[in-house]
C-alpha positions as CSV (number, residue, x, y, z in Angstrom):
1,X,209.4,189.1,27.1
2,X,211.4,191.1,24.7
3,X,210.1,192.9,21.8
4,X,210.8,191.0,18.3
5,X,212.1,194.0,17.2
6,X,214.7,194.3,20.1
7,X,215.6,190.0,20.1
8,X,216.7,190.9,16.4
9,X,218.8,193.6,16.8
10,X,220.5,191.5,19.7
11,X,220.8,188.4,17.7
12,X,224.3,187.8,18.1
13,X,224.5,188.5,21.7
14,X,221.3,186.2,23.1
15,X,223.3,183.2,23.6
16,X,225.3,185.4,25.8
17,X,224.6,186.2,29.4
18,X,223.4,190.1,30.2
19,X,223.8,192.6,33.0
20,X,220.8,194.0,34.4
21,X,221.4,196.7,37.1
22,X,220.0,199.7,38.4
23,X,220.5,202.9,36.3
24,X,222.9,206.0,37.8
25,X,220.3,208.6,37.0
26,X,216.8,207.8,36.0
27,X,214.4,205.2,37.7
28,X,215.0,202.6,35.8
29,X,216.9,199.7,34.9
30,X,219.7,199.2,32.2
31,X,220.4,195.4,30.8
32,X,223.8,195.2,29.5
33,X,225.0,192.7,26.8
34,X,228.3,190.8,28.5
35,X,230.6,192.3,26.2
36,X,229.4,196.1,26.9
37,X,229.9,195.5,30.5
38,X,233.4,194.1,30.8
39,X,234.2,197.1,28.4
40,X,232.7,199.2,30.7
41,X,234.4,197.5,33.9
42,X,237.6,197.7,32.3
43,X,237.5,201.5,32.9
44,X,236.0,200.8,36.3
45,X,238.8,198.3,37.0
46,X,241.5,201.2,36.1
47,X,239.9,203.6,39.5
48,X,241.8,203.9,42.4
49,X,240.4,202.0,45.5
50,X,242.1,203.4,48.1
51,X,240.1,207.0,47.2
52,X,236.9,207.1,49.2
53,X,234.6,208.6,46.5
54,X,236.1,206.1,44.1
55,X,235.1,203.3,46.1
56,X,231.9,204.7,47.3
57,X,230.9,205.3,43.5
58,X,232.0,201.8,42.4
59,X,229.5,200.4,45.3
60,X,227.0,202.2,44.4
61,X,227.2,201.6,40.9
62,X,227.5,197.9,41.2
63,X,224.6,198.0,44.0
64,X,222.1,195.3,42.2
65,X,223.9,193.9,39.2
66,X,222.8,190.5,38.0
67,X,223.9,188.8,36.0
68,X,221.1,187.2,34.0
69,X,220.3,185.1,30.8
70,X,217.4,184.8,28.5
71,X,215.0,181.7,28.8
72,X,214.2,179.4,26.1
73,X,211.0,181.7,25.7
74,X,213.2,184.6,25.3
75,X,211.6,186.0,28.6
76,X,213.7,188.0,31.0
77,X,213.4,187.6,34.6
78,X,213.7,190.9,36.8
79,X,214.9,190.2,40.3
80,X,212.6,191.8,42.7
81,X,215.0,194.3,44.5
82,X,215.4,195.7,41.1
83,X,211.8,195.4,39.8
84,X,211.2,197.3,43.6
85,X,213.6,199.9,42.7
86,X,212.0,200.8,38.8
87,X,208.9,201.0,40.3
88,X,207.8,199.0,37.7
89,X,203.8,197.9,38.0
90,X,202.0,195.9,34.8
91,X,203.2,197.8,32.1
92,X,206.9,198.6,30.7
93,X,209.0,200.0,27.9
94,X,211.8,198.0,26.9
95,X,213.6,201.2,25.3
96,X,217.1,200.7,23.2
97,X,219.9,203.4,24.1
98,X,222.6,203.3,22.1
99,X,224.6,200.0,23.9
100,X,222.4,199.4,26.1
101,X,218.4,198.4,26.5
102,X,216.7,200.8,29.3
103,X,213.7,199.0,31.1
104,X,211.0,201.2,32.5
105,X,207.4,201.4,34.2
106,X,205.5,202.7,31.4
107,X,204.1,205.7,33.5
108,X,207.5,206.4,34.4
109,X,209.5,206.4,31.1
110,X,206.2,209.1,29.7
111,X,206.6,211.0,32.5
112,X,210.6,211.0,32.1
113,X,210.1,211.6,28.2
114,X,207.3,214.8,28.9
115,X,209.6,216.0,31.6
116,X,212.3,216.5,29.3
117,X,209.8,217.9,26.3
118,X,210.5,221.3,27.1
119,X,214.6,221.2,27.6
120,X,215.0,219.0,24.8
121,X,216.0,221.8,21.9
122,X,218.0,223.4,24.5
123,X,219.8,220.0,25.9
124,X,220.2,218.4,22.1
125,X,222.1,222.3,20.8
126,X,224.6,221.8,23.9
127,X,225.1,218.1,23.5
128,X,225.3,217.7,19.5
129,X,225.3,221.6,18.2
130,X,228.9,222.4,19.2
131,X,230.7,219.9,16.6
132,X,234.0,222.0,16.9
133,X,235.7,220.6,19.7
134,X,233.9,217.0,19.6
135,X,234.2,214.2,17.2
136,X,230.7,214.8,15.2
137,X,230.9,214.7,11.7
């Protein structure tokens, strides 16, 4: 079930089918609105196939997407292969990131967020601190 919270935010996009798929580089799984995925595979669309790593990233990227839609409970069904691969267990995070809505095991997403504790000042000053070559305000 999603979060109150999180069903308001996405008001305008529940009548709309979602993208849940496995995320590139944590253990968990990222549910894309419709329209945030075709945008996205509109720059996938653009690679060349006939390059190996191209293809081999665009399978492995795609490896597990469903498409999926809200019931009329506003629950959201995980497929198991996907469920299997978050290693999610009885409880979860339902975490928003930016475009997208990350779902984790709840161990997994504290251990991720401690992990990163200690790099965060360092990893936030190269990311957001150099505002002279990016588009920051």
């Amino acid at each position: 079930m999603l979060p109150v919270a999180i069903k308001k935010q996405l008001q305008s996009v529940l009548q709309k089918s979602f993208v849940l798929k496995r995320s590139v580089f944590q253990p968990c799984l990222e549910l894309y609105p419709m329209e945030e995925w075709n945008t996205l595979m509109q720059s996938v669309h653009k690679l060349n196939r006939f390059k190996k790593k191209n293809n081999d990233f665009i399978r492995r990227f795609t490896a597990g997407v469903k498409i999926i839609d809200l019931d009329v409970s506003g629950r959201l069904l995980i497929p198991k292969d996907l469920h299997t691969f978050a290693g999610i267990s009885k409880e979860i995070v339902v975490s928003s990131a930016v475009n997208i809505i990350e779902i984790w095991d709840k161990k997994k997403y504290e251990k991720a967020i401690n992990d990163a504790t200690d790099d965060f000042a360092n990893l936030a000053e190269e990311v957001m601190g150099n505002t002279e070559n990016d588009e920051l305000p």
